[in-house]
C-alpha positions in Angstrom: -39.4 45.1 -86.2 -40.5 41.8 -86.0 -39.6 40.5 -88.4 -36.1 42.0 -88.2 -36.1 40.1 -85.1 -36.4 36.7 -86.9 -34.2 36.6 -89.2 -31.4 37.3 -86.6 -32.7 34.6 -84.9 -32.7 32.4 -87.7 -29.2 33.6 -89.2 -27.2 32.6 -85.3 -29.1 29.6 -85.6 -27.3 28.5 -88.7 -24.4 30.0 -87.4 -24.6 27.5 -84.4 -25.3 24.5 -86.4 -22.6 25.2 -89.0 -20.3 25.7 -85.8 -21.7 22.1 -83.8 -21.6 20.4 -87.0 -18.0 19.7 -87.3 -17.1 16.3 -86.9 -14.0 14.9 -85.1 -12.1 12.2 -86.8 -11.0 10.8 -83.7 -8.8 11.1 -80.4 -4.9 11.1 -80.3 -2.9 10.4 -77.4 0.6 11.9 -78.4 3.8 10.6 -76.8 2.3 8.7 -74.1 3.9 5.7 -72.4 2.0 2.9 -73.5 1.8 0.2 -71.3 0.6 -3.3 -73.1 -0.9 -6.0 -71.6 1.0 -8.6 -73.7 4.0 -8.3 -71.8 5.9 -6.2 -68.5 7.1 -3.4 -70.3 6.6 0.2 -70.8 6.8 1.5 -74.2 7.9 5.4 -74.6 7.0 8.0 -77.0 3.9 6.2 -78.5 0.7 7.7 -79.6 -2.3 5.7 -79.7 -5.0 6.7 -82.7 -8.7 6.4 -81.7 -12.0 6.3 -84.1 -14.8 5.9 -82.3 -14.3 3.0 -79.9 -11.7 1.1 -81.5 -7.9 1.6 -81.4 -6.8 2.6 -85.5 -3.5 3.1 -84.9 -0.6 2.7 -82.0 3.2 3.4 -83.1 6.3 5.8 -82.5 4.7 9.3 -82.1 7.2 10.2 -85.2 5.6 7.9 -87.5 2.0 7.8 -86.7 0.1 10.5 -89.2 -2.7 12.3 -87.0 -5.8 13.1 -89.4 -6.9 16.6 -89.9 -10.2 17.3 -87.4 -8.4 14.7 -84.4 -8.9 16.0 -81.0 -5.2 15.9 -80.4 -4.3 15.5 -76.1 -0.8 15.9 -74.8 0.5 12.6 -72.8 4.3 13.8 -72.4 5.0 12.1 -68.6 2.0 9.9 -68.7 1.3 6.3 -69.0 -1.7 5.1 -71.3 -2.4 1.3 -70.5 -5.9 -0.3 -71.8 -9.0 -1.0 -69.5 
């Protein structure tokens, strides 16, 4: 009975680390307006690729290719600006 006990224990175990273990290739804000600091303008329907804590990619939300495993957020109506 024990033992039966276990090997549940041990078989949602793996199930949990299999499930944790995914990786996420990064962040994408998705047709945000992006606000640069370069200049006083607001750019529209831009999405903004993120890898860790560096900026990959920023361009038209119809030409920027979001990776598989991107946590993907919805910024229709916002404004992104950096800080």
């Amino acid at each position: 009975m024990r033992a039966s006990w276990f090997y549940l224990l041990v078989f949602l175990l793996i199930i949990l680390v299999c499930l944790c273990g995914t990786v996420l290739a990064g962040t994408a804000f998705v047709n945000v307006h992006l606000v640069p600091m370069t200049s006083e303008t607001v750019i529209p329907g831009q999405t903004v690729l993120v890898k860790g804590s560096k900026i990959a990619a920023i361009g038209p939300s119809t030409r920027i290719k979001i990776p598989d495993n991107t946590r993907t957020i919805d910024g229709s109506h916002l404004y992104l600006l950096p800080g």
